[in-house]
N, CA, C and O atoms as a GROMACS GRO file, in nm:
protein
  296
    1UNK      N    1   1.500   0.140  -0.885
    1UNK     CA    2   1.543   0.270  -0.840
    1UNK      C    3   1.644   0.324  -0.941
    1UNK      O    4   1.733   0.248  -0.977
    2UNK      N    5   1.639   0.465  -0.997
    2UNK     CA    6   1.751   0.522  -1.108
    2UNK      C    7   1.827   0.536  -1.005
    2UNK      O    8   1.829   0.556  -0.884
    3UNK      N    9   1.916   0.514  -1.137
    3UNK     CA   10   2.055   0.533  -1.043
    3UNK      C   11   2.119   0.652  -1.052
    3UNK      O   12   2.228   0.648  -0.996
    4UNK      N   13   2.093   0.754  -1.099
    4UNK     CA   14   2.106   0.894  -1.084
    4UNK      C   15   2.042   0.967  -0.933
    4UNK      O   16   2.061   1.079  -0.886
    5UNK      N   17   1.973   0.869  -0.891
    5UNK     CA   18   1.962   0.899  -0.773
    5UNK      C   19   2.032   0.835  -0.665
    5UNK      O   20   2.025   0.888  -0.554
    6UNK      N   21   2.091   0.740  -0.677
    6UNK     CA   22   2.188   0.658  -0.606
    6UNK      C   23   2.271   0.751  -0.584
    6UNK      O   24   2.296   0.773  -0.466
    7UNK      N   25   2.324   0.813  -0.663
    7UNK     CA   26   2.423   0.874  -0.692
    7UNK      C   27   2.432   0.977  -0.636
    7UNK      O   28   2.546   0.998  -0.595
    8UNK      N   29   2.335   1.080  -0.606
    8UNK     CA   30   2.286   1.176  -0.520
    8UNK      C   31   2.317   1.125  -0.359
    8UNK      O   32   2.393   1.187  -0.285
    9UNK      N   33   2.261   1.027  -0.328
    9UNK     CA   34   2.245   0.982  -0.179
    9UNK      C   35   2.372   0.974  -0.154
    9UNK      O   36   2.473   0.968  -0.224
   10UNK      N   37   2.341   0.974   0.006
   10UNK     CA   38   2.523   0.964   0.086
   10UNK      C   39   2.396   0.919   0.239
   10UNK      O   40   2.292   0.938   0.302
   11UNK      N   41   2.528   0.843   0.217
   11UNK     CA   42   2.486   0.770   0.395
   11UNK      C   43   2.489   0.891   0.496
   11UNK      O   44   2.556   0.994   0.491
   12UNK      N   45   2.395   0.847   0.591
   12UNK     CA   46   2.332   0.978   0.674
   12UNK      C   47   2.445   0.964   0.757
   12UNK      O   48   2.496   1.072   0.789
   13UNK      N   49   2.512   0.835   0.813
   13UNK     CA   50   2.592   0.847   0.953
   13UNK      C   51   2.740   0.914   0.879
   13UNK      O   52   2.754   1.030   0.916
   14UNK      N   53   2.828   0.879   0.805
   14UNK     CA   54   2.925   0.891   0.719
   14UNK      C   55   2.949   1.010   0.626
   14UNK      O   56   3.053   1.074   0.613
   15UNK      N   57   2.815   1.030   0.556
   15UNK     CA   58   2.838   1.130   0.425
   15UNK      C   59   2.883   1.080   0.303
   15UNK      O   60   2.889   1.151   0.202
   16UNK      N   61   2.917   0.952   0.305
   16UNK     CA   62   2.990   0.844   0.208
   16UNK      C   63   2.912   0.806   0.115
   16UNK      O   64   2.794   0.801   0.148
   17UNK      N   65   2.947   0.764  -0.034
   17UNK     CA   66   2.859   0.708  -0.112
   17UNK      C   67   2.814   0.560  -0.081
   17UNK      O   68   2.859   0.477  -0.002
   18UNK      N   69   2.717   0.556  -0.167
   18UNK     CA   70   2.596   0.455  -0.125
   18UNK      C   71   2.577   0.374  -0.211
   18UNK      O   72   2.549   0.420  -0.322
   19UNK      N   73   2.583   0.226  -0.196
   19UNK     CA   74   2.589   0.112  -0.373
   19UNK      C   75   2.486   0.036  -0.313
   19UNK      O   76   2.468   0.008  -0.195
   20UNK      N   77   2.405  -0.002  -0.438
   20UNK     CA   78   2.305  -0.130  -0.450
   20UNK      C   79   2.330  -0.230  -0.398
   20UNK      O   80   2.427  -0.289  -0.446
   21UNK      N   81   2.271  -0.285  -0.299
   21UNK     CA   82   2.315  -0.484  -0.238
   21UNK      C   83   2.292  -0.529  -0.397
   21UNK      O   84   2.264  -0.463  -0.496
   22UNK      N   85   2.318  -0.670  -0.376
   22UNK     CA   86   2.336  -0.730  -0.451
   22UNK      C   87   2.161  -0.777  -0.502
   22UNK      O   88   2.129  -0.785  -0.620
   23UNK      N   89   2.087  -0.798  -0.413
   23UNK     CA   90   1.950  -0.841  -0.446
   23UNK      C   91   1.856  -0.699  -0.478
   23UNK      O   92   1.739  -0.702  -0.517
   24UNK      N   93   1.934  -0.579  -0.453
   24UNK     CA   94   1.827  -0.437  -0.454
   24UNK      C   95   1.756  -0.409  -0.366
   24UNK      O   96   1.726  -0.290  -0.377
   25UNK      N   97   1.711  -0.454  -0.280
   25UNK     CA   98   1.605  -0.466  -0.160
   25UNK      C   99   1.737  -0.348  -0.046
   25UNK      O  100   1.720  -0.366   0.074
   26UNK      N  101   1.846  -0.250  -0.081
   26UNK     CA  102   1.857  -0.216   0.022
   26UNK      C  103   2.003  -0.108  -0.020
   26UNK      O  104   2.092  -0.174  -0.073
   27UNK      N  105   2.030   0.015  -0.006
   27UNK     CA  106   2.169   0.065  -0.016
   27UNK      C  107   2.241   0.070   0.023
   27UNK      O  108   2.228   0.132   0.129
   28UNK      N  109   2.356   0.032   0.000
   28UNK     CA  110   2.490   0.004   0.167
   28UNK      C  111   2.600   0.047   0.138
   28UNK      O  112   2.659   0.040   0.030
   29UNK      N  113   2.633   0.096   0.238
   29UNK     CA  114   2.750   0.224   0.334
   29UNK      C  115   2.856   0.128   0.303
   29UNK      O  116   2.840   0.028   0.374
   30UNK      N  117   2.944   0.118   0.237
   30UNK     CA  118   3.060   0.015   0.277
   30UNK      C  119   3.168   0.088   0.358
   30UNK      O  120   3.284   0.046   0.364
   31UNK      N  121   3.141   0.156   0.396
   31UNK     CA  122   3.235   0.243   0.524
   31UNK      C  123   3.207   0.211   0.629
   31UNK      O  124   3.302   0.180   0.702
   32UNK      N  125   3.060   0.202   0.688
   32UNK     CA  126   3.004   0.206   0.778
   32UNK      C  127   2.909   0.076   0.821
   32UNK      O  128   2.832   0.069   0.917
   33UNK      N  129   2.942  -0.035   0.708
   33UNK     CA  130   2.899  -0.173   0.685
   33UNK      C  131   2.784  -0.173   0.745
   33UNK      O  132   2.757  -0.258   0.829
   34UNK      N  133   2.672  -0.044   0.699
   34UNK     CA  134   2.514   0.007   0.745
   34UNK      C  135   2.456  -0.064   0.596
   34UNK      O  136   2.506  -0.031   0.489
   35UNK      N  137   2.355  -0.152   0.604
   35UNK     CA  138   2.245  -0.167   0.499
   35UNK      C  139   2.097  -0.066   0.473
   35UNK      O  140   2.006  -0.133   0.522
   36UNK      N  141   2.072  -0.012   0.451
   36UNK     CA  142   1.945   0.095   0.448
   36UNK      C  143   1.865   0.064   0.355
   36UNK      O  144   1.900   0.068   0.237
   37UNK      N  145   1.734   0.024   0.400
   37UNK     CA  146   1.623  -0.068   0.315
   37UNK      C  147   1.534   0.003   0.207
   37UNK      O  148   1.519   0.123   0.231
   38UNK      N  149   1.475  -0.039   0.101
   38UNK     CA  150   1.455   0.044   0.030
   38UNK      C  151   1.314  -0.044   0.003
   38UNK      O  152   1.305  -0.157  -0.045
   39UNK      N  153   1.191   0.057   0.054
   39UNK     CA  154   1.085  -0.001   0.035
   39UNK      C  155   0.989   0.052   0.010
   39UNK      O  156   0.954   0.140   0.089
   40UNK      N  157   0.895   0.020  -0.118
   40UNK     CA  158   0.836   0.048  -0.200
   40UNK      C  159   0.895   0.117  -0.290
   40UNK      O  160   0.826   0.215  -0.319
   41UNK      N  161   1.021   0.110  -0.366
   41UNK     CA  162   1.093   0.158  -0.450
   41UNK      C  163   1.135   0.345  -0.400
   41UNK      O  164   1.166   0.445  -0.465
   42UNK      N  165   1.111   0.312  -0.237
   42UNK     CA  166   1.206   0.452  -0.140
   42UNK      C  167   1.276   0.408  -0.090
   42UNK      O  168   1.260   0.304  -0.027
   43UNK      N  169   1.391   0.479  -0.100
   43UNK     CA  170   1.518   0.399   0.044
   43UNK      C  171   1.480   0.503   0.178
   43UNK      O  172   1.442   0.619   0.188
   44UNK      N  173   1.512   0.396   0.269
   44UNK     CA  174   1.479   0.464   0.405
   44UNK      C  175   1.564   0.482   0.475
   44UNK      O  176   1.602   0.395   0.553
   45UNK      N  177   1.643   0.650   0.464
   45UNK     CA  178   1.780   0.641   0.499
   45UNK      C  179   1.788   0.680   0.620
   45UNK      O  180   1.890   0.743   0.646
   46UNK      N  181   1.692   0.658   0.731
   46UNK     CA  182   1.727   0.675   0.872
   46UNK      C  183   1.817   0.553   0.951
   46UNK      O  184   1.810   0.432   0.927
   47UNK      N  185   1.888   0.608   1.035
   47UNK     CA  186   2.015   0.554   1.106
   47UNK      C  187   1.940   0.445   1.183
   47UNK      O  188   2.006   0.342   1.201
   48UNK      N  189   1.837   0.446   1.223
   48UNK     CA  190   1.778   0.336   1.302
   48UNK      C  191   1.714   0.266   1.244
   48UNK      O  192   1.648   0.196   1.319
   49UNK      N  193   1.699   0.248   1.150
   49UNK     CA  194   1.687   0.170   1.014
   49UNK      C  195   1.738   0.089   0.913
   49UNK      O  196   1.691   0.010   0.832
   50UNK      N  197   1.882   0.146   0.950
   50UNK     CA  198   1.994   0.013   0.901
   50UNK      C  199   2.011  -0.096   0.972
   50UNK      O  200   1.980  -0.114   1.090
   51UNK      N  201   2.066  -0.177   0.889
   51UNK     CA  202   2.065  -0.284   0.917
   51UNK      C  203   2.245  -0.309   0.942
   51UNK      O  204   2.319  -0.281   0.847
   52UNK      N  205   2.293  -0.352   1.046
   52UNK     CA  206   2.431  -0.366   1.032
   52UNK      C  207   2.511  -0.497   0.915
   52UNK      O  208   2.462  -0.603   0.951
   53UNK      N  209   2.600  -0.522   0.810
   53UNK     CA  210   2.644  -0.604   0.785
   53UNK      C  211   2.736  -0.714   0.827
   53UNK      O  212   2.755  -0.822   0.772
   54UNK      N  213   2.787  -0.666   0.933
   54UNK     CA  214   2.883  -0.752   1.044
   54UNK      C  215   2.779  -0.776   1.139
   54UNK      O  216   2.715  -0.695   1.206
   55UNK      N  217   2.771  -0.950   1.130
   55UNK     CA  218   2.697  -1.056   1.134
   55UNK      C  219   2.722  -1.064   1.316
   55UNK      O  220   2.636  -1.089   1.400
   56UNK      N  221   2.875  -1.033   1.341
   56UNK     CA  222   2.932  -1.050   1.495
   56UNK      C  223   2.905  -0.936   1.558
   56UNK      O  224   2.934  -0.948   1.677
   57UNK      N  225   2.855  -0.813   1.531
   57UNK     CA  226   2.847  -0.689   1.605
   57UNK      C  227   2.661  -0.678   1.630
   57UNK      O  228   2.566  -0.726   1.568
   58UNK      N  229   2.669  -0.616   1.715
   58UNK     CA  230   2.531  -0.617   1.729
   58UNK      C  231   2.483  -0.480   1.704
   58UNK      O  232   2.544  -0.375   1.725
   59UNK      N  233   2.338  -0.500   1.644
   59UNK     CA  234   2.275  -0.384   1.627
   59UNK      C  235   2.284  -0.225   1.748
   59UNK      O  236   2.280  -0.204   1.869
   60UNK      N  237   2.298  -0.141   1.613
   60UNK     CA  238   2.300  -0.016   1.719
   60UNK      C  239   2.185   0.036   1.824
   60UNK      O  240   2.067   0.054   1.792
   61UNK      N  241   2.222   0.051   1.914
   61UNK     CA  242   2.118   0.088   1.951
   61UNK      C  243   2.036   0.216   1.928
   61UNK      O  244   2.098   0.316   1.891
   62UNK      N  245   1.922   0.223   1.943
   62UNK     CA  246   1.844   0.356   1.877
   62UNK      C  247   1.906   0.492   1.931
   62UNK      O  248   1.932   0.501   2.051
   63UNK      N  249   1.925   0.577   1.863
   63UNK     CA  250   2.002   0.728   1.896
   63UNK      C  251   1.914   0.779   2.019
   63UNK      O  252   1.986   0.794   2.117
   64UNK      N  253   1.801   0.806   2.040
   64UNK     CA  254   1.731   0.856   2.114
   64UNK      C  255   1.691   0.762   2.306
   64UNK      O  256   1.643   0.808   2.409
   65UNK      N  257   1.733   0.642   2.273
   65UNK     CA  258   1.695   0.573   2.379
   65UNK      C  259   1.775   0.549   2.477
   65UNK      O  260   1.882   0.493   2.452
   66UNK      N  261   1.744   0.585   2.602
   66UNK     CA  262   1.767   0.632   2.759
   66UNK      C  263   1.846   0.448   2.746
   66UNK      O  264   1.815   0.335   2.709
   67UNK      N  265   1.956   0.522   2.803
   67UNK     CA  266   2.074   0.353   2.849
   67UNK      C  267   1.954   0.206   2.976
   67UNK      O  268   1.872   0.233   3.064
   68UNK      N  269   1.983   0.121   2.944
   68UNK     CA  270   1.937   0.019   3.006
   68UNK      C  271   1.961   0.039   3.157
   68UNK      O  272   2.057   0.113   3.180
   69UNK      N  273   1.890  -0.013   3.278
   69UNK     CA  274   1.919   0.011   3.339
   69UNK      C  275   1.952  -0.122   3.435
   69UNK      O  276   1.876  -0.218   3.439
   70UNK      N  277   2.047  -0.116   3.494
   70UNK     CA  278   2.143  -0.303   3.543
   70UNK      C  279   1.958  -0.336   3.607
   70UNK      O  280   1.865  -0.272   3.657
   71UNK      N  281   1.997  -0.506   3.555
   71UNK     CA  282   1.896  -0.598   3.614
   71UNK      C  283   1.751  -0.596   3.580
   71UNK      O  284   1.658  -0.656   3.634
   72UNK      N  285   1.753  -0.489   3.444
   72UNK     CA  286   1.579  -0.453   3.370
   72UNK      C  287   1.622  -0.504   3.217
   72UNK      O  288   1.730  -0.471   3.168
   73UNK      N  289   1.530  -0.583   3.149
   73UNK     CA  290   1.577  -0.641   3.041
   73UNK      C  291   1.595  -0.505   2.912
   73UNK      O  292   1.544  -0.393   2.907
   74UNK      N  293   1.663  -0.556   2.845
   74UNK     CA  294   1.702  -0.350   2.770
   74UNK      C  295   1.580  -0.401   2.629
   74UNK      O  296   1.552  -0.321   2.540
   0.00000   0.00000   0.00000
């Protein structure tokens, strides 16, 4: 991926700039410790699509999806 286009991108949740992981396979928010996957040499910068980097927090849940409801598995 050029990196003149890196450079362009800003994290969708933040607006913040956006750096290469370390393996390339992904661009990450270090504000927002969001990973955003980059596949077939496109990054896929939708919010439900990152990947969180804090290992102890759990994934977000999807923007659009109706809250769990007690005693139905979510």
């Amino acid at each position: 991926m050029d990196t003149r286009l890196i450079e362009l991108l800003v994290c969708p949740v933040c607006k913040g700039p956006l750096q290469r992981s370390d393996d390339g396979q992904a661009l990450v928010c270090p504000a927002d410790r969001l990973a955003f996957p980059i596949r077939d040499g496109i990054p896929v910068m939708l919010e439900n699509e990152a990947v969180s980097l804090d290992q102890s927090a759990p994934s977000p849940a999807p923007v659009n999806a109706p809250p769990a409801l007690p005693g139905q598995p979510s």
